[in-house]
C-alpha positions in Angstrom: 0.0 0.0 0.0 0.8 3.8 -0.7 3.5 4.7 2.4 2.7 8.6 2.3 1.3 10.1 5.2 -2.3 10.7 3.9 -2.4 7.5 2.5 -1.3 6.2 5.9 -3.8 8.2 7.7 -6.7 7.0 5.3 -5.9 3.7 5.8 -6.0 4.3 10.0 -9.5 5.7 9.0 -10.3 2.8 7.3 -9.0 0.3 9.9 -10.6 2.5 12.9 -14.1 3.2 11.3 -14.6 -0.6 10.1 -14.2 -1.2 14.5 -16.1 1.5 15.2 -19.0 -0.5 13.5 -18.3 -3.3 15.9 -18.3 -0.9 18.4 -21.8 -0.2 18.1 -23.1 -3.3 18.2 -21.1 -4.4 21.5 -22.6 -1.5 22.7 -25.6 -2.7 22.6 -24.9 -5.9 23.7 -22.7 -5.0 26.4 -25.0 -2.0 27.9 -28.5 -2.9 26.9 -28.8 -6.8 25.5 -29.2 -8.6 28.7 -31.7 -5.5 30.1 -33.8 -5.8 27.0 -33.9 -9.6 26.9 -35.0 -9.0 30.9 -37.5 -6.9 30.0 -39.8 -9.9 28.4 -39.7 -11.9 31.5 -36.6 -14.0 29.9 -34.1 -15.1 32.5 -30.5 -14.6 33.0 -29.7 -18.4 31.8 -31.4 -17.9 28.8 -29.4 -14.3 28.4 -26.6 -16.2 28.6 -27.8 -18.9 26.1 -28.7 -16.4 23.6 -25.4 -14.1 23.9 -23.5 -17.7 23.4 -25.9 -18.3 20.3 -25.0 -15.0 18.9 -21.3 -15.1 19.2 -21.0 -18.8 17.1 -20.4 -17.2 14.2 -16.8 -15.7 15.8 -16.1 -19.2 16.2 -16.4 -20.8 13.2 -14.9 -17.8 11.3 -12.0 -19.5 10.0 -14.0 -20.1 7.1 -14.7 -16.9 6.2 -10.9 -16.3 6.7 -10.4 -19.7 4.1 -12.7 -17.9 1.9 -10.7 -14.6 1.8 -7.9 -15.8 1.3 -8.5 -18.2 -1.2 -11.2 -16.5 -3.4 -11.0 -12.9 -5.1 -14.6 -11.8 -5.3 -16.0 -10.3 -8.4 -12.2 -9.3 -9.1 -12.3 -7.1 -6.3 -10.0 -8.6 -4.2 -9.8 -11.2 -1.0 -10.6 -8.3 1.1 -12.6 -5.4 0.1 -15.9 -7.3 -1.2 -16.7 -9.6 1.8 -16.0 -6.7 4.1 -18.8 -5.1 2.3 -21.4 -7.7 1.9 -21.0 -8.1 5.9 -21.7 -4.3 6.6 -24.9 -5.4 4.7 -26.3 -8.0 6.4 -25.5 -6.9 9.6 -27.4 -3.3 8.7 -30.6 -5.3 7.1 -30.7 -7.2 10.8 -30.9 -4.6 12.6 -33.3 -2.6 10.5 -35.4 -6.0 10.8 -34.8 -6.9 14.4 -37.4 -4.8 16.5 -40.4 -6.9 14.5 -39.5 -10.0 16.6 -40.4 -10.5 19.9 -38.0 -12.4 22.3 -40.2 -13.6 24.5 -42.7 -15.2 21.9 -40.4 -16.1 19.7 -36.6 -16.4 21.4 -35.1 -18.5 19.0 -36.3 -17.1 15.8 -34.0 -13.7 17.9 -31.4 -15.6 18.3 -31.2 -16.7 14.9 -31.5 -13.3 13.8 -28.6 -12.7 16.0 -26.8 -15.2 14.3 -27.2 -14.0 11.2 -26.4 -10.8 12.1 -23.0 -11.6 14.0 -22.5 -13.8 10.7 -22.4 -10.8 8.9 -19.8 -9.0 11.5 -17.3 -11.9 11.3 -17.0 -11.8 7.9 -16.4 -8.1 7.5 -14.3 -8.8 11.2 -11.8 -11.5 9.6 -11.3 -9.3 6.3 -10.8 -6.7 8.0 -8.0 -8.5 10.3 -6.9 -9.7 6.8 -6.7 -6.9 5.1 -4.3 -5.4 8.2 -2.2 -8.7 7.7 -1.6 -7.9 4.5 -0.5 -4.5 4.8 1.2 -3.9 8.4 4.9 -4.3 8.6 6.3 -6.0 12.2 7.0 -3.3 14.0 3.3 -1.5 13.6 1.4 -4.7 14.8 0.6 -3.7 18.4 -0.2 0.3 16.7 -2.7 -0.8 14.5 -4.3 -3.4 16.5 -4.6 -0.3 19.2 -6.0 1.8 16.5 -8.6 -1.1 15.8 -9.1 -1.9 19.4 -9.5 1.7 20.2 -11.7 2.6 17.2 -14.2 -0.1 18.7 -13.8 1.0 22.2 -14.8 4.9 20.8 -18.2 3.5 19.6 -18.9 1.5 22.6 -18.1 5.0 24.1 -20.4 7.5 21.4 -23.2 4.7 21.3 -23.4 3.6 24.5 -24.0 7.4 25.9 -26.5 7.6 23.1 -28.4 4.3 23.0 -29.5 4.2 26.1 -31.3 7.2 25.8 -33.0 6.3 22.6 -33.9 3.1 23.9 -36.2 4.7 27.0 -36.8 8.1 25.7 -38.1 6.8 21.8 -38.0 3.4 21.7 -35.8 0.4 21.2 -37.0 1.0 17.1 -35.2 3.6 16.8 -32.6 2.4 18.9 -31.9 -0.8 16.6 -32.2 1.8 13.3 -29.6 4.3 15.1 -27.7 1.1 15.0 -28.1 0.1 11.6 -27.3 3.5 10.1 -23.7 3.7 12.3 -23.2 0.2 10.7 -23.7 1.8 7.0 -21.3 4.7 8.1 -17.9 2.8 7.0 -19.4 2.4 4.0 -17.9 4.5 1.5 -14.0 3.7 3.1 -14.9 0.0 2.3 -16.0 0.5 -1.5 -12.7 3.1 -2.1 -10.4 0.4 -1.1 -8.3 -1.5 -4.3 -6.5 -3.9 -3.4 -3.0 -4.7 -4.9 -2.7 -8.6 -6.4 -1.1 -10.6 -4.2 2.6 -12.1 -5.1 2.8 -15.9 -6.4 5.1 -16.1 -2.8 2.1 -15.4 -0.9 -1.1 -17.4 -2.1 -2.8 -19.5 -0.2 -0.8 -22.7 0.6 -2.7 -25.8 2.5 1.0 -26.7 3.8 1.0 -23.2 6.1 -1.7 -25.2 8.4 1.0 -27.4 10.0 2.0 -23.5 12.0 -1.1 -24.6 14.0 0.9 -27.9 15.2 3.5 -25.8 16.8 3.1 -25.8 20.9 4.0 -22.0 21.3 1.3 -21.5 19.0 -1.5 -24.1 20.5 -0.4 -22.5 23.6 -1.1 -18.5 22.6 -4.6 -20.0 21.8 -5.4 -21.4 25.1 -4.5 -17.8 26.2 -6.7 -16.5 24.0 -10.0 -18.4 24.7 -9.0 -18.3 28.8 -8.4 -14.4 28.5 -11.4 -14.1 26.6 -13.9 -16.1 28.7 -12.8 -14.1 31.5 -13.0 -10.7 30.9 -16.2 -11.1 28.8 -17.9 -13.6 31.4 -17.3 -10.0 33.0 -18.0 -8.0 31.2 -21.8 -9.5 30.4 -22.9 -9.2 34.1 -21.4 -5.3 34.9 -24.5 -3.7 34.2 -27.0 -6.3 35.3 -25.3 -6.0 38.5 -25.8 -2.6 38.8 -29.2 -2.7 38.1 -29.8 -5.6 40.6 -28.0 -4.0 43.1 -28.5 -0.3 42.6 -31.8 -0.1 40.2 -29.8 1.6 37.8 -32.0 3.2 34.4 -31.4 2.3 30.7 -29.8 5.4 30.2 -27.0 5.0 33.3 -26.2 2.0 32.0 -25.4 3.6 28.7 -23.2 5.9 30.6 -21.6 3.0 32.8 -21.0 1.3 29.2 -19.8 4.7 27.9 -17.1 4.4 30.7 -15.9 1.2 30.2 -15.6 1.7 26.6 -13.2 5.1 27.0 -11.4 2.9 29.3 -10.8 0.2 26.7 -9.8 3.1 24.5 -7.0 3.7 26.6 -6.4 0.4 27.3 -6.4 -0.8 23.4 -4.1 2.6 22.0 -1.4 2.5 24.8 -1.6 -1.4 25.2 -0.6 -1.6 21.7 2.3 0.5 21.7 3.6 -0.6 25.1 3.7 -4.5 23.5 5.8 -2.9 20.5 8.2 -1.5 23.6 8.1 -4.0 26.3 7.8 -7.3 24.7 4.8 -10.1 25.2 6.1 -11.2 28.8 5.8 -8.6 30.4 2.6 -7.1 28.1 0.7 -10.4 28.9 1.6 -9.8 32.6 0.6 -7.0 33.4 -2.8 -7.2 31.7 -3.7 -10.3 33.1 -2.9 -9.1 36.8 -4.9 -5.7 36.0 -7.9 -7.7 34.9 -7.6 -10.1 38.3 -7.7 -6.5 40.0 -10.4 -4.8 38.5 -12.8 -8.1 38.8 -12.4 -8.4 41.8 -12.7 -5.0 43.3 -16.3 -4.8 40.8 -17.3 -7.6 43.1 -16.5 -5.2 46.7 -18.6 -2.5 44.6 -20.9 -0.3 47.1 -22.5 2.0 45.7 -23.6 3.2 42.0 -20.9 6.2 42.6 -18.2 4.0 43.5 -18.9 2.2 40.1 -18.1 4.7 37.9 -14.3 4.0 38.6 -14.2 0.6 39.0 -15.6 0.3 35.6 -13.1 2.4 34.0 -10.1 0.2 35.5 -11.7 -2.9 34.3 -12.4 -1.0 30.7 -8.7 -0.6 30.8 -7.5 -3.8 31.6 -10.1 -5.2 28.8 -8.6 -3.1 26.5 -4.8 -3.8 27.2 -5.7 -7.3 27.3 -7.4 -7.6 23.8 -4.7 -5.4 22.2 -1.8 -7.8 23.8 -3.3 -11.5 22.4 -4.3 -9.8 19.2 -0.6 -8.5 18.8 0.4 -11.8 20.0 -1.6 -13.0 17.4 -0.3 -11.1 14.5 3.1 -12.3 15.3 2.4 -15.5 14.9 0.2 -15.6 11.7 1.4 -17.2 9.1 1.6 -14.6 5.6 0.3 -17.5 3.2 -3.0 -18.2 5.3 -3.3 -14.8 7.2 -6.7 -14.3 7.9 -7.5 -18.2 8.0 -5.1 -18.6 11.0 -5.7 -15.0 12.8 -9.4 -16.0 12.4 -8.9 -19.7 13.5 -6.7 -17.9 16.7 -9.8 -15.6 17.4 -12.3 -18.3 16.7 -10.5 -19.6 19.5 -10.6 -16.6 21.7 -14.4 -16.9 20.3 -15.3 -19.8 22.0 -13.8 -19.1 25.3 -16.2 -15.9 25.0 -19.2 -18.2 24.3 -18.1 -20.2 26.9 -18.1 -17.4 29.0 -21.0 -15.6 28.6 -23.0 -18.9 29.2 -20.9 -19.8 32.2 -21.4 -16.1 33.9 -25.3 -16.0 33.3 -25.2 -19.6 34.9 -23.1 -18.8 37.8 -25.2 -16.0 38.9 -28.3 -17.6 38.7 -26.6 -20.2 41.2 -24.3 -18.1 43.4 -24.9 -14.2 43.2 -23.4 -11.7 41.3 -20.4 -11.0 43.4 -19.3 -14.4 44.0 -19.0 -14.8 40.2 -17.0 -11.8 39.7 -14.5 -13.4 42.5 -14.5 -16.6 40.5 -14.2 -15.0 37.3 -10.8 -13.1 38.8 -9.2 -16.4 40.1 -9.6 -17.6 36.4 -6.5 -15.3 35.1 -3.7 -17.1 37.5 -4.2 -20.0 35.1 -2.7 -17.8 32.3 0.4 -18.1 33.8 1.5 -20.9 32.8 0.9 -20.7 29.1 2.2 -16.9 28.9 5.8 -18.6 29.9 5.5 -21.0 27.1 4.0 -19.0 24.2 6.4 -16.0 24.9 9.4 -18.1 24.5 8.9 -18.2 20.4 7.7 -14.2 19.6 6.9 -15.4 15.8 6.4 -18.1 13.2 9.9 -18.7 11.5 10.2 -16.7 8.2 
């Protein structure tokens, strides 16, 4: 790609808006899912069924990322067309979501859901693609910040926004709101051309034997265990508030506004502090913020004391994503790179999944603080595979 400064810039747009899209919807799902899947008399098991429904298509998104790298659409490229088509179907489910009712009809939701989170993971893994292609070594923990930050600011715009549609107008508007900022990235995507790639680097079915390799099976078991933590969190911050405090629709906007300029900070000087430090240390130090943050959330007193807590534990979920998808990027192979980044997210995937169904569980059988202690306990088993996927920092060239 073009190396001149606007050029570079544009293509930080580009990267940055694409999460923002993202953003939005984990806005919605982190601030206001579980409250509006409460509100028809559903229950926090079935919350937590439906959010592990919705995120299947993040595991199973290494083929999307065979796909892409196999098959230039329409002679566009490997990239540029499936990133579109997914901003499409995920803005056509949200324009269609508010005609189905959850509690009448829950599964035809979550199928909805799936389609629309279908949709995300494949513009998601071309997107990562596309950055694989085009980011030399030494900007891998920059521009997964930038994308890591870029969804962290929509969680942040939308979140202080959607909450107040949601009570104020009405959860149509809310889910329209959400399929227009979904359409917004839009015009980035279609000016994209993508160069054709070198003989050196087509897809080669040999590059799958990387996945054999024990530092690399290793940084995946990071991956799901880091992300079945801090999402397992994450899922019950705001229902815990509301149980506990009574908390509105539109304070939890704001709590989720919080958390998500915490993750900001967390993804944009995460990402250059791996670059600096090294993955040791990097992996460390967010795994012992993110034991911190959970547990003081669980010692939470009041609705002011919150406000803090939340954008610690925003941080730590920030510099923890940025570190394992740096990490990541290290260790992806050029000839399959977004089928094995996707496969190593689809990993981190299913520990989410896992997650978010083992955290609605927990609470419906212990409480919501004693499942934010057990979720904290969770990161001391990352120690052990930090030591042994940090002793090789890539693949060999």
């Amino acid at each position: 790609m073009p190396t001149n400064r606007p050029a570079h810039l544009t293509r930080y747009l580009l990267f940055g808006s694409l999460y923002f899209a993202q953003g939005s919807i984990l806005a919605y799902f982190t601030a206001l899912n579980a409250l509006y899947l409460l509100s028809f008399n559903l229950s926090m098991s079935q919350v937590g069924v439906f959010a592990a429904i919705a995120l299947t298509p993040f595991i199973i998104k290494i083929f999307f990322g065979m796909l892409s790298d196999r098959v230039n659409l329409l002679g566009r490229g490997h990239r540029q067309p499936y990133i579109v088509l997914g901003l499409l179907i995920q803005a056509a489910c949200l324009i269609i979501a508010p005609f189905i009712h959850p509690g009448l009809y829950y599964w035809e939701f979550a199928l909805l859901a799936f389609i629309l989170m279908s949709g995300m993971a494949l513009y998601d893994t071309c997107t990562d693609g596309l950055a694989l292609d085009t980011t030399p070594a030494d900007e891998r923990g920059t521009i997964q910040g930038i994308m890591v930050g870029g969804r962290a600011l929509g969680v942040v715009v939308v979140s202080a926004v959607i909450g107040v549609v949601a009570q104020h107008v009405g959860w149509t508007a809310a889910f329209w709101c959400l399929a227009a900022i979904t359409l917004a990235p839009l015009p980035l995507a279609w000016a994209v051309r993508e160069r054709p790639r070198p003989a050196e680097l087509q897809f080669r079915w040999s590059a799958f034997r990387s996945f054999g390799r024990r530092a690399v099976i290793a940084l995946a078991l990071f991956g799901a265990l880091y992300s079945l933590i801090i999402n397992a969190a994450n899922e019950i911050v705001n229902p815990f508030l509301q149980h506990d405090f009574a908390i509105s629709l539109t304070a939890a906007g704001f709590y989720t506004a919080v958390w998500g300029i915490g993750v900001t900070l967390g993804g944009l000087t995460g990402g250059r502090l791996a670059d600096r430090i090294g993955l040791r240390p990097a992996a460390l130090g967010a795994m012992g913020l993110a034991l911190a943050s959970i547990l003081a959330l669980a010692l939470t007193a009041s609705p002011l004391m919150a406000w803090p807590l939340v954008l610690i534990f925003g941080l730590a979920f920030g510099y923890y994503e940025t570190v394992y998808f740096a990490s990541a990027m290290a260790f992806t192979d050029p000839h399959i790179a977004a089928s094995m980044f996707a496969l190593l997210m689809a990993v981190a995937n299913l520990g989410t999944g896992v997650g978010l169904a083992l955290s609605g569980a927990l609470v419906d059988m212990t409480g919501y603080r004693l499942t934010f202690v057990i979720i904290a306990a969770l990161n001391l088993l990352a120690l052990p595979l930090i030591r042994r996927f940090v002793q090789a920092n890539s693949l060999p060239s």
